[in-house]
ZAMARGU-4260 file (C-alpha; in steps of 0.2 Angstrom, whole numbers, plus 5000, padded with zeros to 4 digits):
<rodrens>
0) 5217/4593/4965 | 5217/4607/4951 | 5222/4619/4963 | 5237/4610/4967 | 5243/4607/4951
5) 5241/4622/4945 | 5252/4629/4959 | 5263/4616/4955 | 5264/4623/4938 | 5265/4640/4944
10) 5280/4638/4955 | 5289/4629/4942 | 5288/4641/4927 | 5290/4655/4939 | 5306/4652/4947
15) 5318/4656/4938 | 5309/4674/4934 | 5307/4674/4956 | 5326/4672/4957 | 5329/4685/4944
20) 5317/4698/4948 | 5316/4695/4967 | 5326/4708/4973 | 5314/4722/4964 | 5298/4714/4968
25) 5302/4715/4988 | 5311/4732/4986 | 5293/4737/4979 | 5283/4729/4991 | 5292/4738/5003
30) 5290/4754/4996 | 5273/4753/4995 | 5270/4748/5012 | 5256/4739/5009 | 5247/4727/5023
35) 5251/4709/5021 | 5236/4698/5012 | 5225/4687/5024 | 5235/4672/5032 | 5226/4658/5027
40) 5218/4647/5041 | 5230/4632/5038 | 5246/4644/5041 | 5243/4655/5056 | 5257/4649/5064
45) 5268/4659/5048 | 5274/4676/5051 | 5285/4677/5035 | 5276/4674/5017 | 5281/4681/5000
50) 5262/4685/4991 | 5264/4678/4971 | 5251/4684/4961 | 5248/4682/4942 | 5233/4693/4933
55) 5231/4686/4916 | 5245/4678/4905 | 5243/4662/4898 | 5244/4653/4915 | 5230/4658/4924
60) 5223/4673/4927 | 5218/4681/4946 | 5226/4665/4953 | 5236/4672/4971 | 5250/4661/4980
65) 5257/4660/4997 | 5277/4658/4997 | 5284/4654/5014 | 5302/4660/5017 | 5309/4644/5022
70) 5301/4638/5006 | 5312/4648/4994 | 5328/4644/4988 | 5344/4647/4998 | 5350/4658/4981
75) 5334/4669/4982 | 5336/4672/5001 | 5353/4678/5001 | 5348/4691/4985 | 5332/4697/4993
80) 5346/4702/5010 | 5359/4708/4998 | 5345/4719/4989 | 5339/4725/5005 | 5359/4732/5012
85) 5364/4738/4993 | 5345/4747/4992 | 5349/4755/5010 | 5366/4760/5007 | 5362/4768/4988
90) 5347/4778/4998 | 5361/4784/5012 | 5373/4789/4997 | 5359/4796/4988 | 5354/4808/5003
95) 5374/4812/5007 | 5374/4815/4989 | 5358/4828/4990 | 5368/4836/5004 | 5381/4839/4998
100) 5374/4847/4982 | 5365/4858/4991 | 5382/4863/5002 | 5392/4865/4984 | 5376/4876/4978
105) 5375/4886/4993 | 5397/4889/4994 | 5394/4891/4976 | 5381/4907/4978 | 5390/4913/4991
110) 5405/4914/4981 | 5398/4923/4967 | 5390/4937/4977 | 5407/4939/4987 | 5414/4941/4968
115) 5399/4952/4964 | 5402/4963/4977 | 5420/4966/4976 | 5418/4971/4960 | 5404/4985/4960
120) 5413/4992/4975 | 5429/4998/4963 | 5421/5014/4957 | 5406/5016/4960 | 5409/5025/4977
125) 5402/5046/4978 | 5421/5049/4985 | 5431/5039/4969 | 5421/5048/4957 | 5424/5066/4965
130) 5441/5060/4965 | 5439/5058/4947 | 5434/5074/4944 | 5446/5084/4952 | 5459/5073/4942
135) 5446/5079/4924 | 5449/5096/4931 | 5468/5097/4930 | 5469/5088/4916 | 5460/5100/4907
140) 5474/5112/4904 | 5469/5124/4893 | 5450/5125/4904 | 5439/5120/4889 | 5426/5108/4899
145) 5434/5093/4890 | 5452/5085/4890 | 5460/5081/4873 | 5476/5075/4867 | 5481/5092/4866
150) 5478/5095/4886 | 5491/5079/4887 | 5505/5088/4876 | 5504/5103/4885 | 5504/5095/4901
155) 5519/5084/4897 | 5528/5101/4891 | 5527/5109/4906 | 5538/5095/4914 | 5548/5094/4900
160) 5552/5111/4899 | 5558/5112/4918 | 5575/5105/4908 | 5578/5091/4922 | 5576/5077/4910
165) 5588/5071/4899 | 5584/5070/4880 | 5581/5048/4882 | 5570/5051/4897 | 5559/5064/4889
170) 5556/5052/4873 | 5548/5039/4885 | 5538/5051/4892 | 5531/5057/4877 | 5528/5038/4873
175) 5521/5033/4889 | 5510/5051/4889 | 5505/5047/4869 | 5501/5027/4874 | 5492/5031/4891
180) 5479/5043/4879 | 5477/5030/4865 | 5474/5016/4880 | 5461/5024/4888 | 5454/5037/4877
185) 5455/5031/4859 | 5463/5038/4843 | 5472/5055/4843 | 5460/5067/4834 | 5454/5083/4836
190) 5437/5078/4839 | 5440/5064/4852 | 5435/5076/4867 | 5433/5069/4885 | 5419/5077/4895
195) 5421/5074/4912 | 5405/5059/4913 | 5416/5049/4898 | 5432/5053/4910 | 5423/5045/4922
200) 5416/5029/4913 | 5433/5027/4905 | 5442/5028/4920 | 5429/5015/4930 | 5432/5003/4915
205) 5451/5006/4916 | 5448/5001/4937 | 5440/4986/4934 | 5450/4980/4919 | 5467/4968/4929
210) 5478/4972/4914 | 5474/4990/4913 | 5475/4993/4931 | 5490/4987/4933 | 5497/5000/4922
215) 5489/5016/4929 | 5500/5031/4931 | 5514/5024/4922 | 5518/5042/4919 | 5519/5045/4937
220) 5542/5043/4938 | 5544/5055/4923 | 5530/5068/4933 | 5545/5065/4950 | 5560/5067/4939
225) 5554/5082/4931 | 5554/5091/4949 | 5568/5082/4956 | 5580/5095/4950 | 5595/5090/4962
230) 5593/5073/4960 | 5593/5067/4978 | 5577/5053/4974 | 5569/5064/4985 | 5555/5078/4984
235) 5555/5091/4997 | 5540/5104/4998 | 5549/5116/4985 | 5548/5105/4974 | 5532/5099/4978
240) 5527/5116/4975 | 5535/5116/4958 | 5527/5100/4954 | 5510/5108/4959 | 5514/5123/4948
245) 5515/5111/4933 | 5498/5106/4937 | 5490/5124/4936 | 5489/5122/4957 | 5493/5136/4969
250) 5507/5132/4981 | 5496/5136/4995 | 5489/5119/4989 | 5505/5113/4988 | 5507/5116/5006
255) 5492/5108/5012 | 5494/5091/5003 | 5513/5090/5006 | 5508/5092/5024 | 5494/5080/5022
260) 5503/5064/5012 | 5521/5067/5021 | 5517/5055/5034 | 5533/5053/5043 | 5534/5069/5044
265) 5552/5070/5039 | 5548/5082/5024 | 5552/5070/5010 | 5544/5061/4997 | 5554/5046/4989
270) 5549/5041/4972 | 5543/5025/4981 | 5533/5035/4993 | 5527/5048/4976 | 5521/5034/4965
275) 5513/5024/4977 | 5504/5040/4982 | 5500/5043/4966 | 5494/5027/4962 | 5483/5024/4976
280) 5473/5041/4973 | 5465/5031/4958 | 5464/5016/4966 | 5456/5017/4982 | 5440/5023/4988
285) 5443/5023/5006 | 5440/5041/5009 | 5452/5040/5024 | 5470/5036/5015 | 5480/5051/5012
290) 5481/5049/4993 | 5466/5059/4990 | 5476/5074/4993 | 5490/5069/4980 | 5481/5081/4965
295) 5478/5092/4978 | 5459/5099/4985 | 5445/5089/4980 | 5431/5097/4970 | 5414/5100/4979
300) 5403/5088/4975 | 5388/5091/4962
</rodrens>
């Protein structure tokens, strides 16, 4: 008699908390995987039972209770199956969703070391920097082991002095020739001396800056002009040959690289064809293009 009201009192003060709370208490249960209680002896024939237990409160304490499913409310039913797709489906999402982080992280990294990679390939080659150097050398005009602004006016002089640009075009290439060295090298001093090394680390910064790439050899259509003494738009050996002498080259040189980049073989250079040359000898470090002849022979390496 006590037993059964108290389980009447139980199932009456509990029910609304049941209906509420129903869906988590199953999801739990089934979590835990836990073995179902003892079927009493009066309900073996009962395959589906909800276990209620209550430790302590001001109810009773260590009391346990057998629910049958058909005994619970139609409402309760319906959340405990509707708990039971939503709980699958957010486990699905959640292991889609783990996937495809790990997909992103993976795209992500592989990204990176793509980026990585094309970027400590520009420059960092044995060829590019002996390219470099053989560039240091020529500038080096007055063959001091360093290059100054001084090396630059002298350079631009020689050019100038060949008398084949007018008065407007040898203004810009004093600019371009005085902006190029404040761009890459710094302030025009005496003191602001370039050893070969600094060349080098300027010029790889220069590589791997886009903006300052861009404008590498700006200087290179006054250097054609200069040579291009009939004013054809075109170079032929000669003055390939002059162009060479400007540098402090031989013409023997001159021979060999004109034969070298003239790669149609029609014995012309256009401007196109010179600046593009020109260009790419700073540029690339595919040891295989014929740019790396453009300054003429490459220095040994060290």
């Amino acid at each position: 008699m006590a037993f059964s009201i108290m389980s009447r009192n139980i199932l009456r003060t509990s029910r609304e908390i049941l209906e509420r709370n129903m869906a988590a208490t199953v999801g739990a249960l089934q979590m835990n995987a836990s073995p179902p209680p003892a079927t009493p002896p009066n309900h073996s024939g009962d395959c589906h039972r909800l276990v209620v237990s209550s430790s302590g409160g001001h109810i009773c304490s260590n009391i346990t209770h057998t629910l049958l499913w058909h005994q619970m409310p139609t409402s309760m039913v319906l959340a405990v199956r509707q708990y039971s797709k939503k709980a699958g489906a957010a486990k699905l999402r959640r292991e889609e969703e783990s996937d495809s982080d790990c997909d992103s992280d993976d795209e992500f990294e592989k990204r990176r070391q793509k980026m990585a990679s094309k970027r400590s390939e520009r420059g960092d080659s044995a060829f590019w920097r002996r390219k470099m150097r053989t560039l240091h050398r020529i500038l080096d005009v007055n063959h001091d082991g360093v290059v100054s602004y001084d090396d630059f006016s002298l350079l631009a002089k020689r050019f100038n002095d060949l008398g084949h640009l007018t008065p407007e075009v040898a203004a810009e290439f004093n600019d371009v020739i005085k902006h190029t060295w404040e761009e890459q090298f710094g302030e025009i001093t005496p003191y602001n001396l370039v050893t070969a090394e600094q060349f080098l680390t300027d010029l790889h910064h220069r590589l791997n800056d886009k903006k300052m790439a861009k404008r590498i050899g700006r200087f290179l259509p006054y250097l054609f002009k200069a040579v291009d003494f009939d004013h054809t738009g075109h170079l032929d050996l000669e003055q390939y040959k002059l162009f060479f002498r400007c540098l402090g080259l031989t013409e023997d040189d001159a021979a060999v690289s004109f034969a070298v980049i003239d790669k149609n073989g029609d014995g012309q250079l256009s401007l196109k064809e010179f600046v593009h040359l020109g260009r790419q000898f700073f540029l690339t470090e595919d040891d295989t293009k014929i740019s790396k002849m453009f300054w003429g022979p490459l220095v040994h390496d060290h």
